[in-house]
PAVEXKOL-270990 format. One line per field, with one value per residue (C-alpha): residue number from 0; y, x, z. Coordinates in pm, 1 decimal, padded with zeros to 6 digits. Each point is the difference from the previous one (the first is absolute). Layout:
kolvex	c(NUM,...)
py	c(Y,...)
px	c(X,...)
pz	c(Z,...)
//
This chain:
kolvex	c(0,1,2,3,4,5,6,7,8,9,10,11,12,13,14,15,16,17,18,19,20,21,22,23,24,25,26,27,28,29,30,31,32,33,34,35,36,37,38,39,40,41,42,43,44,45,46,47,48,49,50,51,52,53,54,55,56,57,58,59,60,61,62,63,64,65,66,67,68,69,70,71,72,73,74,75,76,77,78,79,80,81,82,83,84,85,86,87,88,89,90,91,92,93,94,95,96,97,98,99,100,101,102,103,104,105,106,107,108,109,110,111,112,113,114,115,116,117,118,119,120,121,122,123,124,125,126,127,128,129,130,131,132,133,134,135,136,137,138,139,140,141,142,143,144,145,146,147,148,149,150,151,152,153,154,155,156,157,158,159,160,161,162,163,164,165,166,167,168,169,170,171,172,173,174,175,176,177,178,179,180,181,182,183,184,185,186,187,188,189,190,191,192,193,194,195,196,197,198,199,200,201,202,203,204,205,206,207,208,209,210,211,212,213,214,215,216,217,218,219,220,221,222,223,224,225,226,227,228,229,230,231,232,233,234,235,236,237,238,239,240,241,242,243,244,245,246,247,248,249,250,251,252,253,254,255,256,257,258,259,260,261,262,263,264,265,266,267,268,269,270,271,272,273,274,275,276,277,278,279,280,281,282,283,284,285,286,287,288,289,290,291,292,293,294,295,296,297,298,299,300,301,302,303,304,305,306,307,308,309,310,311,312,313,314,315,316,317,318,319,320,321,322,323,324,325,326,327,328,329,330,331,332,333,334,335,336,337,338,339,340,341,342,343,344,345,346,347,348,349,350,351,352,353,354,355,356,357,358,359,360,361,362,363,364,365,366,367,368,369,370,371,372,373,374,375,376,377,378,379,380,381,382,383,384,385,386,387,388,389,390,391,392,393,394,395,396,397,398)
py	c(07870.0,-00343.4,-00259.8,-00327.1,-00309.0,-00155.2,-00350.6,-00247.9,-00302.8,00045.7,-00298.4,-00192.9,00300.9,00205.7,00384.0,00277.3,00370.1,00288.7,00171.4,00373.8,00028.4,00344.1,00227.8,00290.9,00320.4,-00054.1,-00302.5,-00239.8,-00302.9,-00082.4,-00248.5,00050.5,-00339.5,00004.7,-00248.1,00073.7,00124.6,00308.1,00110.4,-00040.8,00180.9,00315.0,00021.0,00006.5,00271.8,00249.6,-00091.4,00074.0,00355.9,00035.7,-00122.5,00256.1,00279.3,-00109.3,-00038.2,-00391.2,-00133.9,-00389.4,-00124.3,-00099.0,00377.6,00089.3,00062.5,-00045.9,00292.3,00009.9,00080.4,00228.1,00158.4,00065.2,00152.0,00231.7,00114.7,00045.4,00240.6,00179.0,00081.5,00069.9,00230.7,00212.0,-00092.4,00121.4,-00237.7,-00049.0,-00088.6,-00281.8,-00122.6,-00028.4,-00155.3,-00250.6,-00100.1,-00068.8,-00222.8,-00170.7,-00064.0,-00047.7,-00017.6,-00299.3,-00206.0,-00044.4,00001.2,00002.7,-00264.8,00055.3,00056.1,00338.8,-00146.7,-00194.0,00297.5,-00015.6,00227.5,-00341.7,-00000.8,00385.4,-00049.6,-00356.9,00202.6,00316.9,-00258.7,-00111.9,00325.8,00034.4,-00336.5,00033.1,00303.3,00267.0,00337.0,00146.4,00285.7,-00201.8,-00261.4,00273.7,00110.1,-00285.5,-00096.0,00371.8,-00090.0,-00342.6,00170.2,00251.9,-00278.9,-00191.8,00362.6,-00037.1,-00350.7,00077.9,00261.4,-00201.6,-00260.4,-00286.8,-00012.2,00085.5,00111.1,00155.1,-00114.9,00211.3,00334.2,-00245.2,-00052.4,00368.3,00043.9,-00235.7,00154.4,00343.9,-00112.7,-00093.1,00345.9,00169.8,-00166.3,00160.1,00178.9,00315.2,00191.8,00132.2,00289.5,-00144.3,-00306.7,00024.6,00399.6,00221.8,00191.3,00394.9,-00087.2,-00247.8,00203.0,00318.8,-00259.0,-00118.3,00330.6,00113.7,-00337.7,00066.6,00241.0,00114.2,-00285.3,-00207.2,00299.1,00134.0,-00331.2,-00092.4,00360.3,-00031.0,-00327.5,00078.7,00337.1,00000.6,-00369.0,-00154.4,-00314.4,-00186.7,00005.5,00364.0,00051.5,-00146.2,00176.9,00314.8,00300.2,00305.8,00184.1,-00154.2,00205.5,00368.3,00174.5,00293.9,-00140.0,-00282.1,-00271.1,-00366.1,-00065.6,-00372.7,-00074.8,-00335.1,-00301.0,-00262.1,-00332.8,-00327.4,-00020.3,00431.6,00071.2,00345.8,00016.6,00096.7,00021.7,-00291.4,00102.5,00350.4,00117.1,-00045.3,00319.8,00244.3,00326.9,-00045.2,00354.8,-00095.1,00203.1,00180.2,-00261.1,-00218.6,00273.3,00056.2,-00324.5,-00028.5,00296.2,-00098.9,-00339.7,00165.1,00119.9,-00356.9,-00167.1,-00189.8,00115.0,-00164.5,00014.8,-00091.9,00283.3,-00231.1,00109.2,-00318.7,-00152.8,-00283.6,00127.3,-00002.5,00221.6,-00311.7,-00147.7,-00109.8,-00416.1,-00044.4,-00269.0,00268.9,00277.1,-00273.5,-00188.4,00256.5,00280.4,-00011.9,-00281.6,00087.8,00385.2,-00137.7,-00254.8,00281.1,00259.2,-00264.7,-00065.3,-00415.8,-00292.8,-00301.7,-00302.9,-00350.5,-00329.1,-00239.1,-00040.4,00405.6,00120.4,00212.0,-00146.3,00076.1,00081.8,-00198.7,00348.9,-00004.9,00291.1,-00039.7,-00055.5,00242.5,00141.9,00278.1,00064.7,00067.6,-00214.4,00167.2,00343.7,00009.5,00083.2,00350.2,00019.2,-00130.5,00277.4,00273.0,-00107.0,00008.5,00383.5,00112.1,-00145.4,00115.9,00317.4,00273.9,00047.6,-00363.2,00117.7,-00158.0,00199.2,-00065.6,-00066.4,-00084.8,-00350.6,00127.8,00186.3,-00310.0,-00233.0,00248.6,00066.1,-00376.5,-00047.4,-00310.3,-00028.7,-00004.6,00138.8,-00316.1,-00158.6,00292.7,00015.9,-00414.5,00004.9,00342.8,00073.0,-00112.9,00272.3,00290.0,00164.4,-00025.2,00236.1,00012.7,-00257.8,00161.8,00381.4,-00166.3,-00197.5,00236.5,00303.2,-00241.8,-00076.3,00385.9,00021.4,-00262.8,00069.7,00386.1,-00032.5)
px	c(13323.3,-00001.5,-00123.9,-00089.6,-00152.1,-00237.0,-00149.8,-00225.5,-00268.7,-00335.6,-00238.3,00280.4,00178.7,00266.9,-00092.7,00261.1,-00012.7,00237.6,00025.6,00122.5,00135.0,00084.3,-00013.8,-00281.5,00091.4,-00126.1,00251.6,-00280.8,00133.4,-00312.6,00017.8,-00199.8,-00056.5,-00013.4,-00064.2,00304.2,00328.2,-00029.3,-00318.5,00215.5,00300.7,-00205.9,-00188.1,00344.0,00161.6,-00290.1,-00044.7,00404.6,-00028.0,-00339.6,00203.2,00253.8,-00190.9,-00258.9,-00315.2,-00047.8,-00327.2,-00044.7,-00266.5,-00115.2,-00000.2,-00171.7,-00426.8,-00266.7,-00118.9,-00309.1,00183.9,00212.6,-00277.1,-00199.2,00316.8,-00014.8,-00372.7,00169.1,00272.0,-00264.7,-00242.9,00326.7,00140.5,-00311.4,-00161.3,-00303.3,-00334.9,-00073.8,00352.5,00009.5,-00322.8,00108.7,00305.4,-00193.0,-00240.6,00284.8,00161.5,-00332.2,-00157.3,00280.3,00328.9,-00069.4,-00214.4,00240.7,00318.5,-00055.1,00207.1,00256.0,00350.5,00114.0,00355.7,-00210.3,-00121.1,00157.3,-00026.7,-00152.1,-00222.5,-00136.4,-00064.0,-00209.7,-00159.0,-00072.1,-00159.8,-00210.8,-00165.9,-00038.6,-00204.7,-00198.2,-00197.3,00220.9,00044.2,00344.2,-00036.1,-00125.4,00311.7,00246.9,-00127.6,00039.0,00395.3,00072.4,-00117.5,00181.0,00291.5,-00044.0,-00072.9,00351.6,00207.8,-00156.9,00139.4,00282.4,00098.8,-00084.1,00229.8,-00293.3,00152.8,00300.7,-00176.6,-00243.4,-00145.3,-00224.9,00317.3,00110.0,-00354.8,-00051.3,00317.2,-00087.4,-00350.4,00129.3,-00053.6,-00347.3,-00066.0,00111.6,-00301.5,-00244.3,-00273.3,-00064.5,-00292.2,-00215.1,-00253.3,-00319.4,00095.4,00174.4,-00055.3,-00350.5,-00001.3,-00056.7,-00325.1,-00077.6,00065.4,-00188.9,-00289.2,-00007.9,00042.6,-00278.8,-00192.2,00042.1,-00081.3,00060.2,00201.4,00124.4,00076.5,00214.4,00133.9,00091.5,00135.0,00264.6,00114.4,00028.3,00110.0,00226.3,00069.8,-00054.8,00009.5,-00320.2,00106.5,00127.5,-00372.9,-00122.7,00210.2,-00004.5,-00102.9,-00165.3,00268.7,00264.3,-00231.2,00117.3,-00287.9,00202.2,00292.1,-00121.5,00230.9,-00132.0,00279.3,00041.6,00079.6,-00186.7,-00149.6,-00277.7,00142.7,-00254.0,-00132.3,-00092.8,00251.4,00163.6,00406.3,00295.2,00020.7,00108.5,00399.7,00199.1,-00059.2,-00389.8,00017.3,-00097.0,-00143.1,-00201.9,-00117.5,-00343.3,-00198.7,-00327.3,-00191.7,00123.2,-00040.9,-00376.3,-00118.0,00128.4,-00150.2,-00308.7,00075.8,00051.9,-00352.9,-00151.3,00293.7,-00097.1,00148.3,00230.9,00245.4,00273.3,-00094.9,00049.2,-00045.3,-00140.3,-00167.1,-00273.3,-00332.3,00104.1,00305.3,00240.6,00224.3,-00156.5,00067.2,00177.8,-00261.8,-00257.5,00226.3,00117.3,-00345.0,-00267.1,00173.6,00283.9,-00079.2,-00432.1,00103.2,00171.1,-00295.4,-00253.3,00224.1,00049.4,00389.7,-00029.1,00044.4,-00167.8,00004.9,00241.6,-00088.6,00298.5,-00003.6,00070.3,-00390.3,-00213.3,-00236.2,-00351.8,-00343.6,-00332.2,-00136.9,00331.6,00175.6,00339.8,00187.1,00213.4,00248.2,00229.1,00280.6,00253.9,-00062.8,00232.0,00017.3,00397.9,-00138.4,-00074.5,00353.8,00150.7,-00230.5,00161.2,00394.7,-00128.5,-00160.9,00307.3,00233.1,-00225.1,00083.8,-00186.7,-00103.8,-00110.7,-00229.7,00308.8,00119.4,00427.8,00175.1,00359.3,00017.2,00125.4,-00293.7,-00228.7,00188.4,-00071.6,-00370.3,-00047.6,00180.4,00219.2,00345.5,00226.3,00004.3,00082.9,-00303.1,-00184.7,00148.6,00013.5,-00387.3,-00082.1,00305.4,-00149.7,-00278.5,00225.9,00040.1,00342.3,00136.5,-00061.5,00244.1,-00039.5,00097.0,00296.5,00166.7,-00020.3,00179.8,00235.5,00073.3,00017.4,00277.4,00178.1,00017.7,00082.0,00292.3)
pz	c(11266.2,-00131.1,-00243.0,00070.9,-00190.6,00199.1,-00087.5,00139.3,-00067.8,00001.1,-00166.2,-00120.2,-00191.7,00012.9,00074.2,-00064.9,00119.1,00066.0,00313.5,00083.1,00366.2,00117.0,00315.4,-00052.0,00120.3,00324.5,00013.8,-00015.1,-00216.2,-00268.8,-00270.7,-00323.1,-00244.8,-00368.7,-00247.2,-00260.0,00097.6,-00217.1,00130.1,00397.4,-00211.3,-00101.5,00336.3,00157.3,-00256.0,00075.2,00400.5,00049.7,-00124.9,00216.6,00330.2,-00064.8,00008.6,00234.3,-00191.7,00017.5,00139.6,00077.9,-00152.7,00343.1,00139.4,-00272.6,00010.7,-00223.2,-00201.1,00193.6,00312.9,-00131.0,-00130.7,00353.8,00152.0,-00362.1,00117.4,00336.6,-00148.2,-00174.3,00226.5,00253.2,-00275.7,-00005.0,-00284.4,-00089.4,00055.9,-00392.4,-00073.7,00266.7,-00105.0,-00340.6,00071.5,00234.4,-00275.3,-00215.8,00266.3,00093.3,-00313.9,-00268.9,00137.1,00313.7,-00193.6,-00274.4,00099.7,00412.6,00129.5,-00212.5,00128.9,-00038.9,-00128.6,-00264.8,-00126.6,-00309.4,-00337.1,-00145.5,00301.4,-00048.8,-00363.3,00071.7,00270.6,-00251.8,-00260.6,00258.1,00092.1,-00346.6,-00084.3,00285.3,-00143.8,00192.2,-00210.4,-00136.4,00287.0,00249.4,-00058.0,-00061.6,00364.1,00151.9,-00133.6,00159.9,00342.7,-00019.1,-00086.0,00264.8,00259.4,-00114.1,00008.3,00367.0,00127.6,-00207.2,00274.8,00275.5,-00135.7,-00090.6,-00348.3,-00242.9,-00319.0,-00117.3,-00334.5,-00092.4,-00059.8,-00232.6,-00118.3,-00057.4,-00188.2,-00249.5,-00055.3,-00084.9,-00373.2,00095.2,00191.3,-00339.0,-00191.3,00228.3,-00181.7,-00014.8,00145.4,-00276.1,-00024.4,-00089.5,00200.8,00279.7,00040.1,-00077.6,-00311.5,00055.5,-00131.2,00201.4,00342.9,-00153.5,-00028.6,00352.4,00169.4,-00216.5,00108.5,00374.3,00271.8,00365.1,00160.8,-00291.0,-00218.6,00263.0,00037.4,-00338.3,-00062.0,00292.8,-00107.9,-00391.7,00012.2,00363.1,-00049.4,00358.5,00121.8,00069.8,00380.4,-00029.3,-00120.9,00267.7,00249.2,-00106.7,00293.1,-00105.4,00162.1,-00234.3,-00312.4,-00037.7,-00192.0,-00089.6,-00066.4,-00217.7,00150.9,00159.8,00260.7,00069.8,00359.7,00089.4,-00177.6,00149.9,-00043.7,-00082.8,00405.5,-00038.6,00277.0,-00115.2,-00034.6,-00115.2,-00432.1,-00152.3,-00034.4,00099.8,-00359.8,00023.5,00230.9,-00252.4,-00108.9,-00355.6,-00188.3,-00160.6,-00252.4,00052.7,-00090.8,00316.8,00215.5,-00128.3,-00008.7,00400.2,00141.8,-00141.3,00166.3,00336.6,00019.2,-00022.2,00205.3,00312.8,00326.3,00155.9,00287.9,-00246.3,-00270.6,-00251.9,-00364.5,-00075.5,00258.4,-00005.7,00121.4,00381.1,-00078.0,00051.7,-00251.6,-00330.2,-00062.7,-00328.1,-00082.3,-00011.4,-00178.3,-00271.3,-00157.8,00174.2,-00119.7,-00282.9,-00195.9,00038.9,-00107.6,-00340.2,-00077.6,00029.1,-00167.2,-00293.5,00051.4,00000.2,-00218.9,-00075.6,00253.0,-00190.1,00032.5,-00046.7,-00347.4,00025.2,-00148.8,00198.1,00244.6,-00158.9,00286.7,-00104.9,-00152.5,-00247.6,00167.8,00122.1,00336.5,00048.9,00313.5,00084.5,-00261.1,00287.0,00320.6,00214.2,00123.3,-00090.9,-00367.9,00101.0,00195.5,-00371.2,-00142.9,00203.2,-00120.1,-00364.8,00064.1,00151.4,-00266.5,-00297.3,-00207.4,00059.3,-00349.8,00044.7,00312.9,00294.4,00211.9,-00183.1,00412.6,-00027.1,00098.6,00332.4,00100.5,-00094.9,00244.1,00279.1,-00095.3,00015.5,00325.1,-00122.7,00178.1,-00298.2,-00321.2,-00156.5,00117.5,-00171.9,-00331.5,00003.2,00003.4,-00194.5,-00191.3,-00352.8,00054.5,00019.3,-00367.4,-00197.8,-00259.6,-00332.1,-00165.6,-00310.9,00113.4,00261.4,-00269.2,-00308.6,00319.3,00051.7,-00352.1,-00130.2,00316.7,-00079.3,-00435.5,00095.9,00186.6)
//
C-alpha cells in the first residue's frame, strides 16, 4: 500500500489531495482519495490489518443498505421464519430503515451514522420501543451482509456495548401500573362470564400468551388433571403453528377456578373443525383486533378498572355532560401475563403462589432464566435484613 500527494488546477487554484493505492484481496488495485494526509494515514493503518486477514471490502463492492436489506428478507423467509417475524422485519425495512438511511453505503455506516439515524426516528414521532425495534433489525440486517462479505463492521455490537449503561436505567414494571393488583383481577373475573371469564382466567392465572390464547385446542385442557398444555399458537394471519420458542412447549397446573370457569365455557363454545378453545363464532381463529378492544380493554371499562383520558397539557379530557373520558388501565393483554409472574413469585401468606424462580421461568415458557429474573426478579421476596444481619452478627461476636 501506498501514499501519494496528488495535486492539480481547477479555476485558477491549486487543489491538493492524498491518495491510497493498494491491491484488494481479490488483487484488484483500488485507489481511495482523501483530503488531508492523516485522514489517508488512518484509513491505511486500519485497511492493512483488514487485508491481512481478509475482511476488506472496496468501497465499490460494497451495497447500499437497502440492498443488503432485501437479500436479509431473503435469508429470512429462506431460514424459515415465521410469517409475523418477516412482516415485522419488512415494515421496519420499508417504512423506517430505507427512507432514512436507504442509499447509504453499507461501509458508511458508521457509529456516528447509527446514532444520527437513532435521533431521527426519535424526532419524527417514532416511540422508544418502536425505535429500539427498528436499530435491532438494522443490526440484524448488517450481521447479514457482514457474512456475505458486503461489509467489515458492524456498528451497531459496538452500539449495544455502549448502551449497556442505558439498559441498566430501564424501569421497572410496577403492580398497579404495569401489572393488575389482586384486586383488580378478582374484580374482572367477577365482572365477566362464559367466554371472557374463561378467557381472562387462563391468561391471569396460567399466564398465556395472547396467541397461545388464541391457539389453544380443547384437547391440550386436562379436566382432571388441572393442567393447560401449550402445544400451538395462532400467529397475526390465524394460521395455527408451532409455539413461539422450544421452551413455550409447556405443561401449566391451574387451580379450580380455571378449570371451572372452562368447562362452563365448553358448553357455550362454537364447534369447530379445529376444537379450538377460543374460537370466533365460526369455530376459526379469533383476530387479535377483536380479542384486544372488543374484549380486554371493553371487560375493564365495564368492570371499572380504567383511568381518565389526558389532553396534552396532562388533565383529563372532560364529555359535554361533565363526566370524564376514560380507557382501559392496561392496553395490552401482556398485563395479565405480568400478573401471572407476580402470583407465582408472591408469598403465600401474601396470597402468591412462593415458585422458586426456576419453576416461574418454566411456567412462563421463556428460554432462559436470565430473561426471567431480568424482567420479574424485583417481585420475588427477600429476607428479612433485620433477622439476617443481627444471625450473622450473634455468629460472628460468639466465636
Amino acid at each position: 500500500m501506498a501514499i501519494r500527494q496528488r495535486t492539480w488546477s481547477w479555476k485558477g487554484r491549486e487543489r491538493v489531495a492524498w491518495v491510497v493505492d493498494y491491491f484488494d484481496t481479490k488483487g484488484k488495485r483500488r485507489l481511495k482519495t482523501f483530503r488531508t494526509k492523516r485522514a489517508a494515514l488512518d484509513w491505511n493503518a486500519g485497511t492493512r490489518i483488514d487485508l491481512k486477514y481478509g475482511t476488506h471490502v472496496a468501497d465499490a463492492d460494497s451495497v447500499t443498505i437497502l440492498a443488503a436489506g432485501r437479500l436479509w428478507l431473503a435469508s429470512c423467509e429462506a431460514n424459515g421464519l415465521e410469517r409475523s417475524t418477516r412482516e415485522q422485519y419488512r415494515r421496519h425495512l420499508e417504512l423506517h430503515i430505507a427512507p432514512s438511511v436507504g442509499v447509504t453505503k453499507l461501509n458508511k455506516l458508521t457509529l456516528p451514522a447509527v446514532r444520527a439515524f437513532q435521533d431521527r426516528l426519535r424526532e419524527s414521532g417514532r416511540s422508544p420501543e418502536l425505535t429500539r425495534k427498528v436499530l435491532t433489525s438494522l443490526g440484524s440486517l448488517v450481521a447479514d451482509a457482514q457474512e456475505r462479505g458486503l461489509t467489515t463492521r458492524n456498528p451497531m455490537r459496538e452500539r449495544k456495548r455502549r448502551n449497556k449503561a442505558t439498559a441498566r436505567h430501564k424501569r421497572r414494571l410496577v403492580v398497579g401500573v404495569d401489572i393488575p393488583t389482586p384486586g383488580e383481577i378478582r374484580t374482572l373475573l367477577n365482572a365477566s362470564a362464559g367466554r371472557w371469564r374463561a378467557f381472562v382466567a387462563a391468561a391471569a392465572l396460567a399466564g398465556l400468551r395472547l396467541s397461545e390464547l388464541r391457539g389453544l385446542a380443547w384437547a391440550d385442557v386436562d379436566f382432571v388433571g388441572a393442567t393447560i398444555t401449550v402445544s400451538q399458537r395462532a400467529d397475526a394471519w390465524g394460521e395455527l403453528g408451532s409455539p413461539k420458542a422450544a421452551a413455550s412447549r409447556r405443561s401449566i397446573p391451574v387451580p379450580q377456578l380455571v378449570v371451572n370457569a372452562l368447562k362452563q365455557w365448553k358448553l357455550a363454545c362454537p364447534k369447530g373443525g379445529l376444537r379450538l378453545v377460543f374460537p370466533n363464532e365460526k369455530g376459526h381463529v379469533e383476530s387479535h383486533g377483536n380479542a384486544i378492544p372488543r374484549a380486554w380493554q371493553a371487560l375493564q371499562l365495564a368492570a371499572g378498572v380504567a383511568v381518565p383520558v389526558l389532553d396534552e397539557q396532562r388533565k383529563p379530557v372532560i364529555r359535554n355532560d361533565g363526566t370524564p373520558v376514560k380507557r382501559a388501565k392496561y392496553p395490552g393483554l401482556h398485563a395479565l401475563r405480568h400478573f401471572f409472574a407476580s402470583w407465582c413469585a408472591a408469598r403465600p401468606q401474601d396470597g402468591g403462589l412462593g415458585l422458586p424462580l426456576k419453576t416461574v421461568q418454566v411456567r412462563m415458557g421463556h428460554s432462559t432464566l436470565a430473561m426471567t429474573a431480568d424482567t420479574y426478579g424485583h417481585l420475588f421476596p427477600s429476607q428479612d435484613d433485620a433477622e439476617v444481619l443481627a444471625a450473622g452478627e450473634a455468629a460472628l461476636m460468639s466465636a
